[in-house]
Each structure stands twice: as structure tokens, then as C-alpha cells.
ChimeraX commands (.cxc) that place a marker at each C-alpha (Angstrom):
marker #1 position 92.53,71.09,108.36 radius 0.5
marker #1 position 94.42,72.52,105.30 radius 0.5
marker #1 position 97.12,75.23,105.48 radius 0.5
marker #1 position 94.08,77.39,103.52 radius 0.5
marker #1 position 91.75,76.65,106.18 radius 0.5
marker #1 position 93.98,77.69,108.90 radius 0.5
marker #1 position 95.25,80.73,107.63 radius 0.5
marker #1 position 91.05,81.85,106.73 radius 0.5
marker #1 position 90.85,81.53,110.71 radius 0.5
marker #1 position 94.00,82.62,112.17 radius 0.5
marker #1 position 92.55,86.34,112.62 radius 0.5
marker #1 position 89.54,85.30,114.58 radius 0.5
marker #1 position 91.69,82.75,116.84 radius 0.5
marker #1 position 93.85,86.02,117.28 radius 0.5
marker #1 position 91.02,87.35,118.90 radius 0.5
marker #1 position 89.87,84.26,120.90 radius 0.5
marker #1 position 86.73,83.98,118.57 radius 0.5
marker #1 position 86.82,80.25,117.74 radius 0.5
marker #1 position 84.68,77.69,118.87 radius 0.5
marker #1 position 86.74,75.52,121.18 radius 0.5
marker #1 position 86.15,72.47,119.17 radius 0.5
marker #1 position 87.53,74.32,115.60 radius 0.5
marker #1 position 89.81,76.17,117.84 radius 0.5
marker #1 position 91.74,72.75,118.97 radius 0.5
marker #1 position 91.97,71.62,115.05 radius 0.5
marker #1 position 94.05,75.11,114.56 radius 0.5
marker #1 position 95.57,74.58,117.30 radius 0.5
marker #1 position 97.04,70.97,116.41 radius 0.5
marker #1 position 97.86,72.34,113.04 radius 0.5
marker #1 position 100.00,75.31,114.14 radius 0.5
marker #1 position 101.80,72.69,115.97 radius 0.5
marker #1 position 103.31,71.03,113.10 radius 0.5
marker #1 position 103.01,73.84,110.32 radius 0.5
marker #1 position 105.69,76.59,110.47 radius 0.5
marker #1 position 104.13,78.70,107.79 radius 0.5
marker #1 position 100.76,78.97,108.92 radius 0.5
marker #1 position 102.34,79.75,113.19 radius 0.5
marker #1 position 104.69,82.20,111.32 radius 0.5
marker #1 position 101.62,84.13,109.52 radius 0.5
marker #1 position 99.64,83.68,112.98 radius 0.5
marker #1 position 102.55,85.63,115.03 radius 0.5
marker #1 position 102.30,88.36,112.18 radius 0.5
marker #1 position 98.24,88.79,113.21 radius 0.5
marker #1 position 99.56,89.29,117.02 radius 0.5
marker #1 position 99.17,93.25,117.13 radius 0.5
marker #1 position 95.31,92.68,115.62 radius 0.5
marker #1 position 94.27,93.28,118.90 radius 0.5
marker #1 position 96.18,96.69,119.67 radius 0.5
marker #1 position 94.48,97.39,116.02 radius 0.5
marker #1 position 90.87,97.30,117.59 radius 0.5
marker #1 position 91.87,99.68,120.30 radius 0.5
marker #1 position 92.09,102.27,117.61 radius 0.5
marker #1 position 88.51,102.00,116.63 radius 0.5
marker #1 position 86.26,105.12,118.04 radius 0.5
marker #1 position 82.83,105.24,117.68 radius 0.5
marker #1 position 82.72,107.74,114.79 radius 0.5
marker #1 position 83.95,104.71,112.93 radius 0.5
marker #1 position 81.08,102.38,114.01 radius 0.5
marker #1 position 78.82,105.85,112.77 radius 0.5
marker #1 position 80.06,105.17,109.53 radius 0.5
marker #1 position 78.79,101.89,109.11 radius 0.5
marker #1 position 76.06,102.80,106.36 radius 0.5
marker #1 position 76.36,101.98,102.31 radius 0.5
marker #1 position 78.45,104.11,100.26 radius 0.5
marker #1 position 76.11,107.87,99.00 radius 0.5
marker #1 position 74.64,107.43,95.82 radius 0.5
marker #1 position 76.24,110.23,94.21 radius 0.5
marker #1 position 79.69,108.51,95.10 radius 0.5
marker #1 position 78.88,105.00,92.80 radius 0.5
marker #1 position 77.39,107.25,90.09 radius 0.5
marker #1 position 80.71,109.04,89.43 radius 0.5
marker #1 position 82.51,105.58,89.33 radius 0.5
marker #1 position 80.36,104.46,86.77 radius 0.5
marker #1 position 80.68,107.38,84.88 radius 0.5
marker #1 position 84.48,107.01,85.13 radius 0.5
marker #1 position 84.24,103.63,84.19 radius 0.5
marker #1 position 82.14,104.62,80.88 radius 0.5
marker #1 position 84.47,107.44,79.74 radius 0.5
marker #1 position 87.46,104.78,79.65 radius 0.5
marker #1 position 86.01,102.43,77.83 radius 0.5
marker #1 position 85.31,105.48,74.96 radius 0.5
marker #1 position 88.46,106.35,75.45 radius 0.5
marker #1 position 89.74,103.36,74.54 radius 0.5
marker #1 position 87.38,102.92,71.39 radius 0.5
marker #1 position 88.69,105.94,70.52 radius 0.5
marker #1 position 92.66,104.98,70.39 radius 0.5
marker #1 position 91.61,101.38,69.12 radius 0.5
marker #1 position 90.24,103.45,65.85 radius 0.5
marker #1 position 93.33,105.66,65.94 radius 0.5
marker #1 position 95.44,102.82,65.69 radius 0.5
marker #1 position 93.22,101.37,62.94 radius 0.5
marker #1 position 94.22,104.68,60.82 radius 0.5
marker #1 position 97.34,104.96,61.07 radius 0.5
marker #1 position 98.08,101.40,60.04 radius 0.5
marker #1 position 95.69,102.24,56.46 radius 0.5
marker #1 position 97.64,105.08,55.91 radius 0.5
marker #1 position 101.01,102.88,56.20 radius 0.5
marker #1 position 99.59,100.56,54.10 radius 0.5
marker #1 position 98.70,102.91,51.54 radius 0.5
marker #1 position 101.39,104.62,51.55 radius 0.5
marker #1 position 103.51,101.40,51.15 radius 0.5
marker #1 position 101.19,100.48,48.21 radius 0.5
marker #1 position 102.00,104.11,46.55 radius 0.5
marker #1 position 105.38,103.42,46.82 radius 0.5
marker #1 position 105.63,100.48,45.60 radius 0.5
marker #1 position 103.27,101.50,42.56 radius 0.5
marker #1 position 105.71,104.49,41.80 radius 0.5
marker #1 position 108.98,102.69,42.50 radius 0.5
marker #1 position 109.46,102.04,39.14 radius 0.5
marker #1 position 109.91,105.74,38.01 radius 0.5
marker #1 position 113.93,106.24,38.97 radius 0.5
marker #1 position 114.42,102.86,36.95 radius 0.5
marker #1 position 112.86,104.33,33.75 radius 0.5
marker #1 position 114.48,107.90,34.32 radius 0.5
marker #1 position 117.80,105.77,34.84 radius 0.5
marker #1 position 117.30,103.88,31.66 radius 0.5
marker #1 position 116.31,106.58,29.63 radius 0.5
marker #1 position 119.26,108.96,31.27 radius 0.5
marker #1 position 121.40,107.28,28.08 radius 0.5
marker #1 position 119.32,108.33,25.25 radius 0.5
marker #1 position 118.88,112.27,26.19 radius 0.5
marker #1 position 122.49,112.53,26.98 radius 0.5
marker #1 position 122.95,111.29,22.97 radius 0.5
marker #1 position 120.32,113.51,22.24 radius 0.5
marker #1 position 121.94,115.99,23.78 radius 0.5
marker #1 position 125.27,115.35,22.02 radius 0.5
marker #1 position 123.61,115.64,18.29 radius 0.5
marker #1 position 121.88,118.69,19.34 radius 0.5
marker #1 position 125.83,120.42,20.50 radius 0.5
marker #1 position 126.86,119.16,16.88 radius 0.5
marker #1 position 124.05,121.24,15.37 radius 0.5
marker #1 position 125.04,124.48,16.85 radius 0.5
marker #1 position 125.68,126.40,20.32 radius 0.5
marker #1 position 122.39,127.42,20.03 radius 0.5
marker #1 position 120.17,124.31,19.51 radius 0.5
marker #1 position 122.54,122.86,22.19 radius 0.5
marker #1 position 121.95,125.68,24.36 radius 0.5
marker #1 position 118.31,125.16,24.20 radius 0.5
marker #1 position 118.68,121.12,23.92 radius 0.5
marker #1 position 120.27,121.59,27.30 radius 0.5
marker #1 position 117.93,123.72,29.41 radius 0.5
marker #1 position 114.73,121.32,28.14 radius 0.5
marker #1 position 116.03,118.23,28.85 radius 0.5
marker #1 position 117.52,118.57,32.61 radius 0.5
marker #1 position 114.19,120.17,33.98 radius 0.5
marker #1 position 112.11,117.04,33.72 radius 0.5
marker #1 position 114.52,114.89,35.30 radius 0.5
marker #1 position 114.71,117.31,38.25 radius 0.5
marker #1 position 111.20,117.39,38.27 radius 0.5
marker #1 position 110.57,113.96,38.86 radius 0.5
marker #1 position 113.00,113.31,41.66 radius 0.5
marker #1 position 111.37,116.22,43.47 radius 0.5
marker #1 position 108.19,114.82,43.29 radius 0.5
marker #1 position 109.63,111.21,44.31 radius 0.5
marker #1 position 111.21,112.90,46.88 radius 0.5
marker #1 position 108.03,114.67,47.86 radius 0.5
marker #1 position 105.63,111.46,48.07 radius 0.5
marker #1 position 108.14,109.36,49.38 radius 0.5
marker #1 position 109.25,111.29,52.98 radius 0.5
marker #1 position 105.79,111.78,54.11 radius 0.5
marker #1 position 105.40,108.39,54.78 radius 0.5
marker #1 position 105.13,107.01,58.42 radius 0.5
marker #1 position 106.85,103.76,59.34 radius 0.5
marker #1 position 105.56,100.84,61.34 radius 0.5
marker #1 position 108.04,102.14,63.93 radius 0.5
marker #1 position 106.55,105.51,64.40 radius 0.5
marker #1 position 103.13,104.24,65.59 radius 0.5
marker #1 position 102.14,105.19,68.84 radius 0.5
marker #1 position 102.89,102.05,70.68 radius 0.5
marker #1 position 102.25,103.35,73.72 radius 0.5
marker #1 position 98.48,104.00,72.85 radius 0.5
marker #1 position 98.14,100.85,71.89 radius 0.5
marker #1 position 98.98,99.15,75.32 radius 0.5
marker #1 position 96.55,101.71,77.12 radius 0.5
marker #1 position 93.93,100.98,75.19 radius 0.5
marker #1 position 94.35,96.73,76.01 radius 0.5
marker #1 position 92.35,96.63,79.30 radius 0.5
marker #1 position 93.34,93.72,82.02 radius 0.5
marker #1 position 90.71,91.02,82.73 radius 0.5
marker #1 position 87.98,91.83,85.16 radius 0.5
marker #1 position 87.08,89.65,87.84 radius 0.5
marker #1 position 83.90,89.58,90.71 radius 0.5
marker #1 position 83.02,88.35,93.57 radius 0.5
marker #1 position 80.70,88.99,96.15 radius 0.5
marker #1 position 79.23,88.26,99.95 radius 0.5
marker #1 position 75.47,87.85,99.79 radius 0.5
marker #1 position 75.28,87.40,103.32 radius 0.5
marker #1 position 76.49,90.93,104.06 radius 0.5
marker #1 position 75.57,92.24,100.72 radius 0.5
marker #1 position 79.62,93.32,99.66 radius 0.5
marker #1 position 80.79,92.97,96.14 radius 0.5
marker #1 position 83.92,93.58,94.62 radius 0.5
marker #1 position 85.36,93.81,91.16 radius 0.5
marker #1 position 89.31,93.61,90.80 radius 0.5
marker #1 position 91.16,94.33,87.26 radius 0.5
marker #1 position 94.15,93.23,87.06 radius 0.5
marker #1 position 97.02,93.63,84.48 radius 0.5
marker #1 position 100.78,92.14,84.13 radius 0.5
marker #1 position 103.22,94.30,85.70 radius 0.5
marker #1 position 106.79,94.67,85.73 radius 0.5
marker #1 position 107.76,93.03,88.78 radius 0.5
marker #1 position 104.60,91.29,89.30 radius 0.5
marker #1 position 100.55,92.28,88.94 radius 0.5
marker #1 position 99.21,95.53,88.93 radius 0.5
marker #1 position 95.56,95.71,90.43 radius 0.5
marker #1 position 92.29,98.07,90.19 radius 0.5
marker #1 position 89.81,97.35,92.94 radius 0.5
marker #1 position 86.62,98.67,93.62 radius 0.5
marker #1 position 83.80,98.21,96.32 radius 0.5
marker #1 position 80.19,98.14,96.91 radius 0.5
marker #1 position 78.07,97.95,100.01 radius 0.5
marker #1 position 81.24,97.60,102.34 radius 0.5
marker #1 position 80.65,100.02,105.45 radius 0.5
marker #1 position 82.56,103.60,105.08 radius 0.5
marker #1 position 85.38,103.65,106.88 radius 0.5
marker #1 position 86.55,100.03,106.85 radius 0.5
marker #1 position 90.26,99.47,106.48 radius 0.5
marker #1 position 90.77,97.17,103.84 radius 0.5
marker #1 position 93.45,95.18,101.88 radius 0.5
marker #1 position 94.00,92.34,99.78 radius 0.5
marker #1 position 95.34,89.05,100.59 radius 0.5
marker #1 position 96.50,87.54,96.73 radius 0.5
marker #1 position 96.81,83.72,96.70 radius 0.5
marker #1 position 98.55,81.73,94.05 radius 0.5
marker #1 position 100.05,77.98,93.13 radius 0.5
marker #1 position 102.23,76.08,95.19 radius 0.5
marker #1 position 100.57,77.89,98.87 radius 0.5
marker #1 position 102.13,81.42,98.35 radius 0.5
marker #1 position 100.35,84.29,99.47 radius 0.5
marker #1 position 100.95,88.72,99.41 radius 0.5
marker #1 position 98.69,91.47,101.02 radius 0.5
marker #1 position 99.14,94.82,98.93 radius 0.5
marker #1 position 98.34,98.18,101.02 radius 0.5
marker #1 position 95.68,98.88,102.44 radius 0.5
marker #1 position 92.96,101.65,102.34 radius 0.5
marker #1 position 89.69,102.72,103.88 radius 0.5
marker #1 position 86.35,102.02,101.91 radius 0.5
marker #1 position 84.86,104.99,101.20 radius 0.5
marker #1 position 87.79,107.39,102.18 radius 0.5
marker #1 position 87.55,110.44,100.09 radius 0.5
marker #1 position 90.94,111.54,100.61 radius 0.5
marker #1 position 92.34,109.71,97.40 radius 0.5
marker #1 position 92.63,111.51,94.68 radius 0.5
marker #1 position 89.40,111.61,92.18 radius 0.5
marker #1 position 89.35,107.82,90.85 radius 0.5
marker #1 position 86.84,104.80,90.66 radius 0.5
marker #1 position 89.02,102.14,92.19 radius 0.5
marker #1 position 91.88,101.78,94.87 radius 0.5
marker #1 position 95.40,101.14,92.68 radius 0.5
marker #1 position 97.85,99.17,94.34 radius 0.5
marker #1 position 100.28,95.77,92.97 radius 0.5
marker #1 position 101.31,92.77,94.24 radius 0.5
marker #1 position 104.51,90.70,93.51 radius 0.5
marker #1 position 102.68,87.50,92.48 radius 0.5
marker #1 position 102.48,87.33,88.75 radius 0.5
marker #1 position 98.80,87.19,86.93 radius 0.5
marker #1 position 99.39,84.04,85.30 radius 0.5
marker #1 position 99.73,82.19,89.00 radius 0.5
marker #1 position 97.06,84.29,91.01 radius 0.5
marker #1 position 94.46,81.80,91.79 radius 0.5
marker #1 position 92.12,83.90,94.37 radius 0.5
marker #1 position 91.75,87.42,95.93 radius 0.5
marker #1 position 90.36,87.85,99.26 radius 0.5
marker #1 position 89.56,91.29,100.30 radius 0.5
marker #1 position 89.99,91.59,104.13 radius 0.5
marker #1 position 88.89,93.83,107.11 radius 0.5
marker #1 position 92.69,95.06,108.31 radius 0.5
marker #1 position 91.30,95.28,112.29 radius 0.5
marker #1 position 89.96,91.99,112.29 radius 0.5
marker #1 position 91.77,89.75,109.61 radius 0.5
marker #1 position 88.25,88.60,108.30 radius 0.5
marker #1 position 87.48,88.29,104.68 radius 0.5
marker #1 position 84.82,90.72,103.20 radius 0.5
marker #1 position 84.29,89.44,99.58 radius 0.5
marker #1 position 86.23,86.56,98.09 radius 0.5
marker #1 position 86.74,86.97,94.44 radius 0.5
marker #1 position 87.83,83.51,92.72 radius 0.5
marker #1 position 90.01,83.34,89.04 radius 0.5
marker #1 position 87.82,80.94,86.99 radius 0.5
marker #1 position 89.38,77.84,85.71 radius 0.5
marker #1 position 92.20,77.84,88.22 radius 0.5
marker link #1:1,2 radius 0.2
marker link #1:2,3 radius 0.2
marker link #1:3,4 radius 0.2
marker link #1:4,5 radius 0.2
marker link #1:5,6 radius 0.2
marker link #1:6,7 radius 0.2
marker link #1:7,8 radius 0.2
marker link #1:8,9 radius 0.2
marker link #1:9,10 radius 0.2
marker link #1:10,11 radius 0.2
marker link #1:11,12 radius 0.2
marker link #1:12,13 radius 0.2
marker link #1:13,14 radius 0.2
marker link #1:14,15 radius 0.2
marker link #1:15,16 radius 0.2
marker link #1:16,17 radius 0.2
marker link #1:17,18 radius 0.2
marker link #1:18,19 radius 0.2
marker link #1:19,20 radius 0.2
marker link #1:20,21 radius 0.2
marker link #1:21,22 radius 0.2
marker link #1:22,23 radius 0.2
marker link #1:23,24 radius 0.2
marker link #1:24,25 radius 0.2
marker link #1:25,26 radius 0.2
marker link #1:26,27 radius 0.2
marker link #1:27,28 radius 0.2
marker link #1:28,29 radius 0.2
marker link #1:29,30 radius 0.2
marker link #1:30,31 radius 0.2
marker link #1:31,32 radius 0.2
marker link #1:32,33 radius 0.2
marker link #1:33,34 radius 0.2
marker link #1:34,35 radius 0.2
marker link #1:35,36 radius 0.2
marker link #1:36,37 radius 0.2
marker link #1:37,38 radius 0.2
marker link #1:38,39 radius 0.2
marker link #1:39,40 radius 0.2
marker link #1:40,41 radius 0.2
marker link #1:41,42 radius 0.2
marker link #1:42,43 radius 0.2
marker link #1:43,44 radius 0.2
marker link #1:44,45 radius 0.2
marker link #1:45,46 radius 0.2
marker link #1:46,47 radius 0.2
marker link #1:47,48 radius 0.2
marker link #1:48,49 radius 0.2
marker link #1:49,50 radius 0.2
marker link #1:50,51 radius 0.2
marker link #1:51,52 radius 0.2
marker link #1:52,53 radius 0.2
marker link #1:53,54 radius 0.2
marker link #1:54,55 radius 0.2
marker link #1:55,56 radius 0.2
marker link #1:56,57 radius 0.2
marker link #1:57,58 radius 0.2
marker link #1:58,59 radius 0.2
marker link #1:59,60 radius 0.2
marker link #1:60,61 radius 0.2
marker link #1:61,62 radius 0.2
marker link #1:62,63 radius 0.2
marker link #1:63,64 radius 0.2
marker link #1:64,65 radius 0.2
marker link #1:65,66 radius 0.2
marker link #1:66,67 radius 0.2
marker link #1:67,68 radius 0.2
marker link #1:68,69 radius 0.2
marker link #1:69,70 radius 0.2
marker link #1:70,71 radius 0.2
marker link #1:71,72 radius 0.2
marker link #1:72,73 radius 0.2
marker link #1:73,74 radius 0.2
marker link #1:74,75 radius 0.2
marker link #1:75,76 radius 0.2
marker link #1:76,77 radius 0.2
marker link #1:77,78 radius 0.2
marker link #1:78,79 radius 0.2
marker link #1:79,80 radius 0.2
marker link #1:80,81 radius 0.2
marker link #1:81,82 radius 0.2
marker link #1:82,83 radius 0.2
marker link #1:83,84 radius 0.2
marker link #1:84,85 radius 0.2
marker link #1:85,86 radius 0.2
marker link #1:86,87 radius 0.2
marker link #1:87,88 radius 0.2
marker link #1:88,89 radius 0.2
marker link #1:89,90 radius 0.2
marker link #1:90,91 radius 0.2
marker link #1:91,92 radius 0.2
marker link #1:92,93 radius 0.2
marker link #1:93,94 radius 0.2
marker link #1:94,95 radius 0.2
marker link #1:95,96 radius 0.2
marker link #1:96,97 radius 0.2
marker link #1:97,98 radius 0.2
marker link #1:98,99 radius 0.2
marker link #1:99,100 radius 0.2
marker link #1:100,101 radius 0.2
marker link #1:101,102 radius 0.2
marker link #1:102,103 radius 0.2
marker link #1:103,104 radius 0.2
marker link #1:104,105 radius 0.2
marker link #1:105,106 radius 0.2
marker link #1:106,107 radius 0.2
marker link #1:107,108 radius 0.2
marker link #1:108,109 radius 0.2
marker link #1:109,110 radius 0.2
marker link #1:110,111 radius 0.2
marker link #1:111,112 radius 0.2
marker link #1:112,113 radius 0.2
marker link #1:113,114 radius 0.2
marker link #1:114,115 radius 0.2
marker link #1:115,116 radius 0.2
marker link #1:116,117 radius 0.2
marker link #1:117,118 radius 0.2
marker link #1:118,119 radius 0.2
marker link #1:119,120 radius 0.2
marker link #1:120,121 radius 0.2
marker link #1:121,122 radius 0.2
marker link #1:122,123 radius 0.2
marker link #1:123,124 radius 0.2
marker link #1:124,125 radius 0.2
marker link #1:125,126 radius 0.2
marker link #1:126,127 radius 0.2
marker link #1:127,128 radius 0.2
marker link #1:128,129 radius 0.2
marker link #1:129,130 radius 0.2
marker link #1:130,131 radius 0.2
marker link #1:131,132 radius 0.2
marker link #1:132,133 radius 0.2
marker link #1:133,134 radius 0.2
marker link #1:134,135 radius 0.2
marker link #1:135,136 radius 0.2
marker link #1:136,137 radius 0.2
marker link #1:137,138 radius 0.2
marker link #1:138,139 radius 0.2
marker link #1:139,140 radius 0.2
marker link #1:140,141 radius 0.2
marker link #1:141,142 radius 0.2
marker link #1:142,143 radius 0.2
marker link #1:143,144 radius 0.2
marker link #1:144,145 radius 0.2
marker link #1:145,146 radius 0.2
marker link #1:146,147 radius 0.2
marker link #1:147,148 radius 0.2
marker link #1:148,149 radius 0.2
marker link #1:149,150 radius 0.2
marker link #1:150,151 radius 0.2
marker link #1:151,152 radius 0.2
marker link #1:152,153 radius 0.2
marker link #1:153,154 radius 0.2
marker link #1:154,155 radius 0.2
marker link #1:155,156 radius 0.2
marker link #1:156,157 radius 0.2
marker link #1:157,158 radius 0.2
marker link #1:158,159 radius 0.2
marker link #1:159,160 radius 0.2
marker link #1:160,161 radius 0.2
marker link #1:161,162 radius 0.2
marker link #1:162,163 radius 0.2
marker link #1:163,164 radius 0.2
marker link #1:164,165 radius 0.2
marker link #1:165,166 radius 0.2
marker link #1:166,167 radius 0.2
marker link #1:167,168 radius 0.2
marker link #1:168,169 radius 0.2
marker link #1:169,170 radius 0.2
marker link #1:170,171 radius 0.2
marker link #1:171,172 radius 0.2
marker link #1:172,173 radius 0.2
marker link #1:173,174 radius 0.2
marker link #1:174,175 radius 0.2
marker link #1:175,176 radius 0.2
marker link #1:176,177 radius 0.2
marker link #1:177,178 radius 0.2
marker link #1:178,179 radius 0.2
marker link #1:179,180 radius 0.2
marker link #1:180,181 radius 0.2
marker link #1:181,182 radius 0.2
marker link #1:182,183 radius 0.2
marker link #1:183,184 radius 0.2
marker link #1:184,185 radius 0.2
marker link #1:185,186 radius 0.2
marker link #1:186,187 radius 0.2
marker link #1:187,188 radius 0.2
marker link #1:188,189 radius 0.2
marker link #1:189,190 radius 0.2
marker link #1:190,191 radius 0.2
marker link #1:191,192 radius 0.2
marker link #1:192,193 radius 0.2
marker link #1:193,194 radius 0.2
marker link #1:194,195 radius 0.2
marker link #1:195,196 radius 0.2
marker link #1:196,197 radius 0.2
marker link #1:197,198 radius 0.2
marker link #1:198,199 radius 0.2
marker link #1:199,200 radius 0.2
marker link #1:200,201 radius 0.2
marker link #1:201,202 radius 0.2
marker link #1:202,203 radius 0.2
marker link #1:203,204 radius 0.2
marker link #1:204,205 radius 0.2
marker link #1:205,206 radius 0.2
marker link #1:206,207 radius 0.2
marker link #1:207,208 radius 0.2
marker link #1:208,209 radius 0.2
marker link #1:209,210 radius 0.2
marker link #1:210,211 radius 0.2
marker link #1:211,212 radius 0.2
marker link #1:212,213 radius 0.2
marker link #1:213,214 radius 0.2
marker link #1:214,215 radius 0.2
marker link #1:215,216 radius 0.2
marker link #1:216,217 radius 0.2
marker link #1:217,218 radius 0.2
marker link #1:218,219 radius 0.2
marker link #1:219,220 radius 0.2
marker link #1:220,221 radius 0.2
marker link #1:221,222 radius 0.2
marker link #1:222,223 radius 0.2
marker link #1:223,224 radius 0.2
marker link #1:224,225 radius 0.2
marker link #1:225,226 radius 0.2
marker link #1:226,227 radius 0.2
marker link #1:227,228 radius 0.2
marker link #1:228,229 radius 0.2
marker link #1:229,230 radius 0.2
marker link #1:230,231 radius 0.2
marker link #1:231,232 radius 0.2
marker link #1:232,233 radius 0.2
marker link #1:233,234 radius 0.2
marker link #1:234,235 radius 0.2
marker link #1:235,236 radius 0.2
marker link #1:236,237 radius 0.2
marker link #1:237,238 radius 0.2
marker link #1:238,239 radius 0.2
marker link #1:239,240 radius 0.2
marker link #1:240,241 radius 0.2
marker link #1:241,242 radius 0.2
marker link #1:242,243 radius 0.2
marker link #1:243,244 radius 0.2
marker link #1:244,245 radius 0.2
marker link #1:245,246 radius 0.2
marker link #1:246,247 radius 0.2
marker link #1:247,248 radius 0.2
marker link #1:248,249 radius 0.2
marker link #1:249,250 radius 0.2
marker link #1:250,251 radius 0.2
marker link #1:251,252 radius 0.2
marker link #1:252,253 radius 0.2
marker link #1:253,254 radius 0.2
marker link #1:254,255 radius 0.2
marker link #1:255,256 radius 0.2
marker link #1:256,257 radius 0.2
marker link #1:257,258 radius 0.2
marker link #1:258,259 radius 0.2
marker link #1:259,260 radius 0.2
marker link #1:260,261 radius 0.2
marker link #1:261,262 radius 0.2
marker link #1:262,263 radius 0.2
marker link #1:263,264 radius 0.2
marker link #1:264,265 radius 0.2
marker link #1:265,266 radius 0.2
marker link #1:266,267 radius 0.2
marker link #1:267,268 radius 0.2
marker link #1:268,269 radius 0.2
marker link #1:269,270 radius 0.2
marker link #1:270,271 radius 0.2
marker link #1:271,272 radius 0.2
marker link #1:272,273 radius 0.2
marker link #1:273,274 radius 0.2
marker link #1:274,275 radius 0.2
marker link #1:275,276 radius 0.2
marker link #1:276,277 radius 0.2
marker link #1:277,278 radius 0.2
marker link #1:278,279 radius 0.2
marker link #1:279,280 radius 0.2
marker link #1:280,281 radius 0.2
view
């Protein structure tokens, strides 16, 4: 047996489920894998786990109210709006940077003329002092105003202008959703659907489930390359204690790029509820 194999069993040996014969393969493994009898001694308090379990919690073995998966798809639309909506946003504001750098680069030549034709009102200006204190007087309060005028109104259509760095960045990443992924149990009827986006220090992940009893303490066990393996936290299908959202947030330390599989679990008994698989890996 692989390592994988082993480690999909080692709850139900922890609870002396396994038929003798596949119970002697994991047996003979564990005897030469350190890995797989280090996760097994991790699974040794499962059974002090089950001893927790009243019978209210076997009541609430029934599929999740109606009303409950209607407000997660309604959640689920208004995002996706939402993020039409800052996608356009963003769309907007980059036309009106563009325009604006096209109307400044269509006006830029207006200090170059004023510059060059600075020299000829300032002679101008010199004939008109030579024809007398008052033509020069007058020469001299005509001729300043338009200059003054057009650097105001540079001025004016020039500051307005946003720059590439003043776009709302942060918007932008909101609006880029992670990929989506599925899975699901026909035998038991549970699906799952887990988004996932790059995190700082590893993945960040969205999961939400369907026809998993109420009350079932869950968590996910991430696998990636090279046989490494993290369980985020845990929660309870169906708990309405969590604040008003669609899907269970929690990370992992494995990065997205790796992640190969997600198995969502039953924390009592170690067994996996809905394996959801990252195509092409």
C-alpha cells in the first residue's frame, strides 16, 4: 500500500474498523513508514472524540433547511455583481487617464508658443514706452493679461488629472475571484465547492457544503507534491453561530500552485466526506 492509502485508513484502524486482511497491509506499512505511524499516533484521542457525541447530535442528522442554501446563493449572486460593478469602475477610470493624457499632450504645446512669442510683446512693449507714458501704460496692462490667462487655464486642465498611481488598486484585486473547485460523494449525496486564492503565507480557502448532516464537525485535510499534507480548523456543518456568510473561511500553509487535492473530513471519525480533486495535477 502507498503512504496515500494508509493515511485514507489510519482513522478507521484507530477505531478497530478494518477488515483484518486490509488491516495487516497497514499494519506492515506503519512498520517501516515513520510518517504515516507519526500521523497515526496524532488520530490516538479519535476515540475520546466519539465519547463527546450525544444523541441531539445524531437528531441532527437531516439535510441542511431550504431557506439556509437559498441565502448562500443569494450571497453568492450579489458578489459576483459586485464585482461587475468594480471591473466597470476600473474600466473608467483608466478612459479618463487616457483622455486626460491625450488632452495634455494635445495642449502641451501652448507654454512653447507663449514662450516663443514672450520676445516679440516685450519689443512691442518697448516701442509702445517710446511713444509715450500713456500708450505704454495701456501697451502694458493689454499685453500681460493674456499670458496670465493662459497659464491659469493650463494650470486648471492640467491638475485635475488622475495618475495611473491613484487608481484604486485595491478594488482591483477584490474584484479577481480565486478558482473554484467541486467535488462530491454520490454515495452519501455530499458535495462541496472550495475557492481558493494565493495568500500571504500560503492559500486562503472558501468552502461550502451541501447535503452533509447538521452538526458534523468538519475540516480539511490539503494535500500537495512531494507527500505533504495540512488540516486547517475545523467547524460544524450547518452551525449557525458564524457570523452571516455562505462559506466557512479558513487558510492553509501549502501554497495554491502545489495543492493537488482537498479532502473534507468528519473530525470524530477521520473519514473523508467529499474529496474534491485539482484538475490537471
Amino acid at each position: 500500500m502507498t503512504c496515500e492509502e494508509v493515511r485514507m485508513s489510519l482513522g478507521v484502524r484507530a477505531l478497530g474498523a478494518l477488515d483484518p486482511e486490509e488491516a495487516l497491509e497497514v499494519d506492515n506499512h506503519l512498520a517501516t513508514c515513520e510518517a504515516c505511524a507519526a500521523e497515526l499516533l496524532e488520530l490516538e484521542d479519535v476515540t475520546s472524540f466519539l465519547g463527546k457525541v450525544s444523541e441531539r447530535d445524531v437528531e441532527l442528522v437531516a439535510s441542511p433547511p431550504r431557506q439556509v442554501l437559498d441565502r448562500l446563493l443569494d450571497d453568492r449572486a450579489r458578489r459576483t455583481r459586485r464585482g461587475r460593478m468594480l471591473l466597470l469602475s476600473a474600466a473608467s477610470v483608466a478612459a479618463l487617464v487616457v483622455g486626460g493624457a491625450v488632452w495634455t499632450a494635445v495642449t502641451g504645446d501652448g507654454p512653447h508658443m507663449t514662450a516663443a512669442s514672450a520676445p516679440e510683446r516685450a519689443t512691442s512693449s518697448d516701442s509702445a514706452a517710446s511713444s509715450g507714458p500713456a500708450d505704454a501704460a495701456a501697451s502694458t496692462a493689454e499685453q500681460p493679461a493674456p499670458l496670465a490667462d493662459q497659464n491659469n487655464e493650463l494650470r486648471a486642465t492640467g491638475d485635475p488629472l488622475p495618475s495611473p498611481s491613484a487608481l484604486p488598486t485595491k478594488q482591483r484585486k477584490q474584484a479577481v475571484a480565486g478558482p473554484e473547485f467541486t467535488g462530491e460523494n454520490a454515495a452519501d449525496g455530499y458535495h462541496a465547492t472550495i475557492l481558493a486564492w494565493p495568500a500571504e503565507n500560503g492559500t486562503e480557502l472558501a468552502v461550502r457544503l451541501r447535503g452533509v448532516p447538521d452538526g458534523t464537525p468538519c475540516r480539511v485535510r490539503v494535500a500537495a507534491g512531494g507527500g505533504r499534507r495540512d488540516v486547517t480548523d475545523g467547524w460544524v456543518a450547518g452551525d449557525d453561530g458564524h457570523e452571516e456568510r455562505d462559506a466557512f473561511k479558513t487558510t492553509t500553509g501549502l501554497p495554491l500552485a502545489d495543492i493537488v487535492r482537498f479532502d473534507v473530513i468528519d473530525d470524530r471519525t477521520g473519514k473523508v466526506l467529499v474529496r474534491v480533486k485539482v484538475p490537471g495535477r
